[in-house]
N, C-alpha and C positions, 0 to 999 in steps of 0.2 A: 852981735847978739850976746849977751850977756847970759852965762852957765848959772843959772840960779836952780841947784839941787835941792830944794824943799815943798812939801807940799801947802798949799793954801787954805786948807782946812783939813781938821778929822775927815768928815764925808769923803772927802778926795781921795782920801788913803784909803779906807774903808771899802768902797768904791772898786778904784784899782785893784785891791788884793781879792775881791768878792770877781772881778773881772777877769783877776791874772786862775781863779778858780773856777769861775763857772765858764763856760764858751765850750769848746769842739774835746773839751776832755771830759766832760759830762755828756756832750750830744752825741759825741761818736765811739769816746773810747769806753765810757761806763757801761753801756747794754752791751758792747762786745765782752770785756770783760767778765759780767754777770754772764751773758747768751752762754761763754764759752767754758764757763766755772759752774755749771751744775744747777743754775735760777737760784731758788730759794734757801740752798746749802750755804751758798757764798757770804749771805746775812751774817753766818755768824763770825769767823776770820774778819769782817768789813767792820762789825761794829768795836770787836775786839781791837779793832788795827783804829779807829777814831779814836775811843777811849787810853789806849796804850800809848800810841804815837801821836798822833793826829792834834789835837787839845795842846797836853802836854809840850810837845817838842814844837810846835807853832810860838806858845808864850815863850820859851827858852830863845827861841832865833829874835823873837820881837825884842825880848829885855835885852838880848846882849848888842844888837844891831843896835836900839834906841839908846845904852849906857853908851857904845863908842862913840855914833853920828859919823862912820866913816864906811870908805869900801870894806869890805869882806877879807881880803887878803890880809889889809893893813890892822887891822884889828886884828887876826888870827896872828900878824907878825909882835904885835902888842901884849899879847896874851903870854907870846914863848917864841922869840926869831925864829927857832928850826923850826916850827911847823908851818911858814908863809907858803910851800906847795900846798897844802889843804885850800887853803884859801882860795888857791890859784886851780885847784882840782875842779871845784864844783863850777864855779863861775863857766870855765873851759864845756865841762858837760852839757850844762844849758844851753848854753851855746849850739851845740850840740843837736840839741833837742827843736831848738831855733830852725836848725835847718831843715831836718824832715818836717818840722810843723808845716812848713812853707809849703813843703807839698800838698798839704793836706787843706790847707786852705787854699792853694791851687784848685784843685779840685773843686770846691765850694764855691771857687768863683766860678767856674766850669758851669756850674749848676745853677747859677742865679741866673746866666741866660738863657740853660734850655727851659728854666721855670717859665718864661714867658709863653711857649707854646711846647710846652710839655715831649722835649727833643728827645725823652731817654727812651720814647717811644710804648708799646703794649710787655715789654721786659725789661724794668731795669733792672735787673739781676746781670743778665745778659749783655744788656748796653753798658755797665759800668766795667764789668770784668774782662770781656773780649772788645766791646767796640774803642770804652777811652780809654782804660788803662793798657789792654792786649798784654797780659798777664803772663809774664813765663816766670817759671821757678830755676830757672838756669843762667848763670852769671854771664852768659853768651847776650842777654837780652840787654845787656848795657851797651849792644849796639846800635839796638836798636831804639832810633830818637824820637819822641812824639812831641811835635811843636805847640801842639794846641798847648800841652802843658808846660812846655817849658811858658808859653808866653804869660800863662794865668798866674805863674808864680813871680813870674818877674815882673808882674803888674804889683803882685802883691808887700814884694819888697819894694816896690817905688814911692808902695802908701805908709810901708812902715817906717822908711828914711824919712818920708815928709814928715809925720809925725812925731818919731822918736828925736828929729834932731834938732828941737824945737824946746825953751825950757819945760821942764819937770809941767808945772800946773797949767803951762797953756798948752801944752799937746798934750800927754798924757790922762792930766789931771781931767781937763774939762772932755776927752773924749769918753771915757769912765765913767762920768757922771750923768751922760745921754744916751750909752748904748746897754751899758746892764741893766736902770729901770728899763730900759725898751723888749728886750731881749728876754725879761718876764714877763712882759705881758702878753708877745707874740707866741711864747712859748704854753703859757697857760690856755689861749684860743686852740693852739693845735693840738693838745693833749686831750684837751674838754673832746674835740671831735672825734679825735680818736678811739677813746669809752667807747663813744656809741655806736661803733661800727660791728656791723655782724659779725660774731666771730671771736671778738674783743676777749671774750671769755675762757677761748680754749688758750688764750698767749696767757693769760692770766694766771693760769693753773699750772702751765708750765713755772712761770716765774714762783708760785707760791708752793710748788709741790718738790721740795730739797733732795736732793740727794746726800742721804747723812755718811754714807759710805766716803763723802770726799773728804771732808772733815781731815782722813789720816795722809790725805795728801798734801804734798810740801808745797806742789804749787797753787794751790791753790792760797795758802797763806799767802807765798809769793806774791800773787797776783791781787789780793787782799791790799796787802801794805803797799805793792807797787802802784794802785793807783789810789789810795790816800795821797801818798807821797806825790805822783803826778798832779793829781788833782787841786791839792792845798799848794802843791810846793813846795813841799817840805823836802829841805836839805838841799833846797836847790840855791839856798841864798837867795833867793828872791824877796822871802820874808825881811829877813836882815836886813835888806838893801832898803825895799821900801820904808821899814820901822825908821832906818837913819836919815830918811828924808821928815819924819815927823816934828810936828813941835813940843817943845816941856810938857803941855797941859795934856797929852795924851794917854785915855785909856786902852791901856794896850790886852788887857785881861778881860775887858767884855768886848773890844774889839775880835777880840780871836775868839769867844763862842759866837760872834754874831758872822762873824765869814764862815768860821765851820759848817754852824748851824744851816746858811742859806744855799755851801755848796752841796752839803749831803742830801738837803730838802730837794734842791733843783735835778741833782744827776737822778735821785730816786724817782724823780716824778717825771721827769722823761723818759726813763726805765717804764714807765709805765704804760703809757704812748708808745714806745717803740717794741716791746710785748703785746699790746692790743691790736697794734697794724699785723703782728707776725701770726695772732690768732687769725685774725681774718683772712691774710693771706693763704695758712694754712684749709681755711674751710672755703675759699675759691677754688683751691687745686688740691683739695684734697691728700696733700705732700704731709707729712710729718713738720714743728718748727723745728725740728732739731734736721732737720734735712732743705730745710729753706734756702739759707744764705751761704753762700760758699764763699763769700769774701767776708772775712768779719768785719776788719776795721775801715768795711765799706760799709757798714751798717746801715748808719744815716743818708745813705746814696742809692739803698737798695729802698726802705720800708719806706722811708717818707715820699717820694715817688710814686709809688704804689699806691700807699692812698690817695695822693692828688690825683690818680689816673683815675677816682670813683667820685672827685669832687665835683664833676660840672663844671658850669662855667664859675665857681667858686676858685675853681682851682688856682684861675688865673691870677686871682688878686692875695688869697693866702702864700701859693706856693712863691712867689717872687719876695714876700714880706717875709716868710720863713728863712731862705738859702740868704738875704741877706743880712735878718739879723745875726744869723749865722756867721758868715763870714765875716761884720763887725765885731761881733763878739768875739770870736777868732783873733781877732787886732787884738781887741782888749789883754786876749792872753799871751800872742807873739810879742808883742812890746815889753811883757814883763820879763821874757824869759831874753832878753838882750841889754837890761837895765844889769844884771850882774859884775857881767863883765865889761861894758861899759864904763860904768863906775869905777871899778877896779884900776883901767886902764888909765883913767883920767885922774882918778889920783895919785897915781905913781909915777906916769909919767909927764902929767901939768897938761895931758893932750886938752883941748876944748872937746866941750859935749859935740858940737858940730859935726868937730873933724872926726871924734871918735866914733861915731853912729854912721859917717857916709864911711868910712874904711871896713869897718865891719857889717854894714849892710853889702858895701860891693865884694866883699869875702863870701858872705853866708851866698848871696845870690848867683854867684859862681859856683862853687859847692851845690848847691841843692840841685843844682844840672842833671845829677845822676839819678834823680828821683823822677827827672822827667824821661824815664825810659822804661821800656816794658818789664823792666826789673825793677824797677822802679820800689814797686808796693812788695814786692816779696824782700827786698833790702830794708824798705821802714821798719815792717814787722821784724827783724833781725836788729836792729839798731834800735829801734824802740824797748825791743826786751834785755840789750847789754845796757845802756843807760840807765833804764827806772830798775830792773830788778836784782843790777849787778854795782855799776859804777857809784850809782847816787846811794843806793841801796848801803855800799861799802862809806861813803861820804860820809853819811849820819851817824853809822855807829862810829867814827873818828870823830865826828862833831862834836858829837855828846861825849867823847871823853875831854877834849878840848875846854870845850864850855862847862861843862858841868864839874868835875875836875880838876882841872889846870888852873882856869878862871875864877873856878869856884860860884857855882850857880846862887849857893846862896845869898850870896852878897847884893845880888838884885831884888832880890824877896822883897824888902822893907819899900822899894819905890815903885815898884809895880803895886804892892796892897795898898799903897796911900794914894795911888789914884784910881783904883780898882771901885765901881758901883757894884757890883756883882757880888761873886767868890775870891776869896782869899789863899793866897797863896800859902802854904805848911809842909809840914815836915813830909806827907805826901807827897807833894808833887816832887820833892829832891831825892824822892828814892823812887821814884818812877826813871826818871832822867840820868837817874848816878847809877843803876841797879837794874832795874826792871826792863826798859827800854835798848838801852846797849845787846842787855844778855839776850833777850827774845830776839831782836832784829838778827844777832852773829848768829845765831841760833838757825834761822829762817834764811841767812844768807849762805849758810853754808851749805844749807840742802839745795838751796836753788842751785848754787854751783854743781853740786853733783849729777843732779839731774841733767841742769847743761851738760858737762862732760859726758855722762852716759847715755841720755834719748839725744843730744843736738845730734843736727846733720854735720854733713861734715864742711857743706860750704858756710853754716852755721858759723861752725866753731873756726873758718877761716876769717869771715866777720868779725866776729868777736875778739881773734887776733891783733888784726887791722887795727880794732879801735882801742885797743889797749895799748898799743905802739904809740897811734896818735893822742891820745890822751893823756901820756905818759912825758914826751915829747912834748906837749904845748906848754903841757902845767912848768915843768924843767924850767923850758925858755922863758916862760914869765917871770918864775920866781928866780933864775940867775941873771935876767936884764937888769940892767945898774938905775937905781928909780931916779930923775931928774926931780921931783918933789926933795926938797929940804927936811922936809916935815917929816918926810917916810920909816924913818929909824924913831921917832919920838916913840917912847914906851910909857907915857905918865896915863892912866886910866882914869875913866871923867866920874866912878864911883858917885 
C-alpha cells in the first residue's frame, strides 16, 4: 500500500477538520462544560475565547502547517533545531487525549446496543454511574475490571486501525465526507424533538439565566478556552497536520471561519437539546437541573436516554440512529487526534503509515485498559483537565511564540490573502498572535495552575504528576532518537 499523505479535494479537508471538531466534544463535553460553568455566564469567556484564540490561532497553525507540508516536529526543527521538543510535545499529548477518547466512545458503543431495547432501563442516571461504569473516586478502583468496557473500546480501536491505516483520502478522507453530513441531520431530528418536550422551558432558563458573579472566576475562563481549544483543536497540531495534507489552491482563511462557524453553531445547538431534556427532566421529578446529573461528562448517557424512555415506539428507530451517529462521529474525531503523531513518526523515522497506525493503535489500546475500570471515569475527568487546561494549554502559548515570532507570522500574510474570498489578513491579526493571545492564555494559565495547586485533591495532583513525568519522558525520547529520514535536518523554508 502506497503512503499517499494528501487530501483529494478542499471538501475532504474541510470535512475532516469540521469532523475532527464537531463529534463527542460538542455532544458530550460542551453541555457539561456550560452545565457545569454557570449556563448563561459561560457566553461570555466562550465568545471572548472564539474571537481571541479560536479564529485567529486556527489561520496561524493552517498557514504555517500549509507553508512547510510536513510533520509538526520537523517544521518546528526548521523554524529553530532547539525547539524539535515542542513539536514532539503536542503530538505526544494528543495522543494522550487518543486514549481516554477511546473510552468515551467505548461507552457509546455500549449504548448503541442497549438503544435497541432501551437496556439503561426507567434510571439512567443510575444505570450509567453505578450499573456500567461502578464509579469509585478512589484509586483502589483500578482493580477493579469491567470487561463489558474493556471489550467496547477495543472494538473501537480495531475500527480505528482499520481505518487510519489505510491512505489519507480513502479512509479518512471519504469517511468524513459521509458521516459529518450524517451526523447533522440526525442531530437536527433530535434537538427539533427535544424543544417540544414538556418542561423544555425550565432547562432553558437555566441555560439563559447567567450567573455574572462567575465572570471573576479563573476557571471558568479556563474552562472557556479549554474547550475552544478541545473542540477546534487548537494547539493540538491536528490543524497543522491536516493543512500539510492540503493542495497549492487552498483557502485556508474561509476554510477556518467555515469550521469554526459550524463547530460553535453544532455544540450551541445541542446545548440546547441537552438543556431541554434536563428542563423536563427536571419537572418529572420535580428535582432542581442543577441537582439532576451527578456524572457530568456522562451527560449525553444520562439526558438522551431519558427522553427516549418518553419516545414510544419512536424510540426504537431514533434512539439507535442517534448513539450511532454518535459513535461515527466519534471516529471522525479519534482518527484526528492520532494523525499528529503519526505523521510525525513517519517522517523521521521513513516508518510506513501502516506500520505506524497498527503500533500505535496497539499502544493506545493497551493504555486505555485503565479506563476500563471502575476508576476508570474519575481518572478521565483528572487527565482530561491536565491535558486541555494545563499541557496543551501551556503548548500554545509556546506555539505562538514559535510561530509568530521565531518564524515570523508575517511572512505568511501575502499567501493566505491571495487566496483568501472572505477577510483579509493585517496588522490585526499579527498582534493578536504576537501580543494579545500569548499574554491572555499565560495570564489564564497561571491561574488555572494555582487553582490546581490549591482546591486539587490530592490523588488529583498525584495525576497530574504522573502525567508530567510521562509527557516529559516521551516528548525527550522522541526528540533525542537519531531520525533515519535524510531529509530531517533540512532547514530551507518553502516561503
Amino acid at each position: 500500500m502506497s503512503d499517499k499523505n494528501e487530501w483529494g479535494s478542499n471538501l475532504s479537508f474541510v470535512l475532516a477538520m469540521v469532523g475532527s471538531a464537531v463529534g463527542l466534544g460538542n455532544i458530550w463535553r460542551y453541555p457539561y462544560v456550560l452545565y457545569s460553568n454557570g449556563g448563561g455566564a459561560f457566553y461570555i469567556p466562550y465568545i471572548v475565547a472564539i474571537l481571541l484564540m479560536g479564529v485567529p490561532f486556527l489561520i496561524l497553525e493552517y498557514g504555517v502547517g500549509y507553508n512547510f507540508k510536513s510533520s509538526f516536529p520537523k517544521a518546528i526543527r526548521k523554524i529553530h533545531a532547539n525547539y524539535e521538543f515542542l513539536g514532539w510535545l503536542l503530538p505526544v499529548s494528543v495522543f494522550i487525549i487518543m486514549i481516554y477518547y477511546s473510552c468515551i466512545l467505548g461507552w457509546d458503543g455500549i449504548y448503541v446496543i442497549l438503544s435497541f431495547f432501551k437496556g439503561w432501563g426507567a434510571d439512567p442516571n443510575t444505570f450509567f454511574a453505578a450499573t456500567l461504569l461502578q464509579s469509585s473516586e478512589s484509586a483502589t478502583g483500578l482493580a477493579s475490571f469491567i470487561p463489558i468496557i474493556a471489550i467496547a473500546m477495543l472494538i473501537s480501536w480495531a475500527i480505528v486501525w482499520f481505518i487510519s491505516h489505510k491512505d489519507l483520502e480513502e479512509g479518512l478522507g471519504r469517511v468524513s465526507r459521509i458521516l459529518v453530513p450524517l451526523l447533522f441531520v440526525i442531530m437536527i431530528v433530535i434537538v427539533a424533538f427535544s424543544l417540544t418536550l414538556p418542561g423544555a422551558m425550565i432547562g432553558l432558563n437555566e441555560l439563559f439565566s447567567p450567573n455574572w458573579s462567575l465572570l471573576l472566576d479563573f476557571n471558568i475562563w479556563m474552562a472557556a478556552f479549554g474547550q475552544i481549544i478541545f473542540s477546534l483543536s487548537l494547539g493540538m497540531s491536528i490543524a497543522f497536520t491536516y493543512a500539510s495534507y492540503t493542495g497549492e489552491e487552498g483557502d485556508l482563511i474561509t476554510n477556518t471561519l467555515s469550521i469554526a462557524f459550524a463547530n460553535c453553531a453544532f455544540e450551541n445547538f445541542c446545548a440546547l437539546g441537552v438543556f431541554s431534556i434536563l428542563g423536563y427532566m427536571s419537572l418529572q421529578s420535580g428535582t432542581a437541573v442543577a441537582d439532576l446529573v451527578t456524572q457530568g461528562t456522562g451527560l449525553v448517557f444520562v439526558a438522551y436516554p431519558t427522553v427516549l424512555n418518553v419516545l414510544g415506539q419512536y424510540a426504537y428507530i431514533i434512539g439507535p440512529l442517534f448513539f450511532i451517529t454518535v459513535y461515527l462521529a466519534g471516529l471522525t474525531s479519534i482518527l484526528s487526534t492520532i494523525e499528529p503523531l503519526s505523521f510525525s513518526i513517519q517522517n523521521k523515522f521513513t516508518w510506513s503509515r501502516k506500520k505506524t497506525m497498527t503500533v500505535l493503535c496497539l499502544i493506545g489500546a493497551a493504555l486505555s485498559m485503565m479506563y476500563a475500570t471502575a476508576y476508570g471515569g474519575t481518572l478521565l475527568g483528572y487527565v482530561d483537565a491536565y491535558i486541555n487546561q494545563i499541557a496543551i494549554l501551556f503548548g500554545v502559548i509556546l506555539e505562538c511564540i514559535v510561530f509568530a515570532w521565531i518564524f515570523k507570522c508575517e511572512s505568511i500574510i501575502p499567501v493566505l490573502n491571495e487566496r483568501s474570498r472572505t477577510i483579509k489578513l493585517g496588522k490585526w491579526w499579527t498582534v493578536i498572535v504576537k501580543y494579545i493571545l500569548p499574554l491572555f492564555i499565560t495570564v489564564v494559565w497561571i491561574g488555572g495552575v494555582i487553582d490546581v495547586i490549591n482546591d486539587g485533591s490530592a490523588d488529583q495532583l498525584i495525576v497530574f504528576g504522573i502525567l508530567t513525568v510521562i509527557l516529559l519522558g516521551l516528548t525527550a525520547v522522541f526528540t533525542k532518537l537519531k531520525a533515519t529520514n535524510e531529509d530531517w535536518d533540512e532547514t530551507k523554508h518553502r516561503l
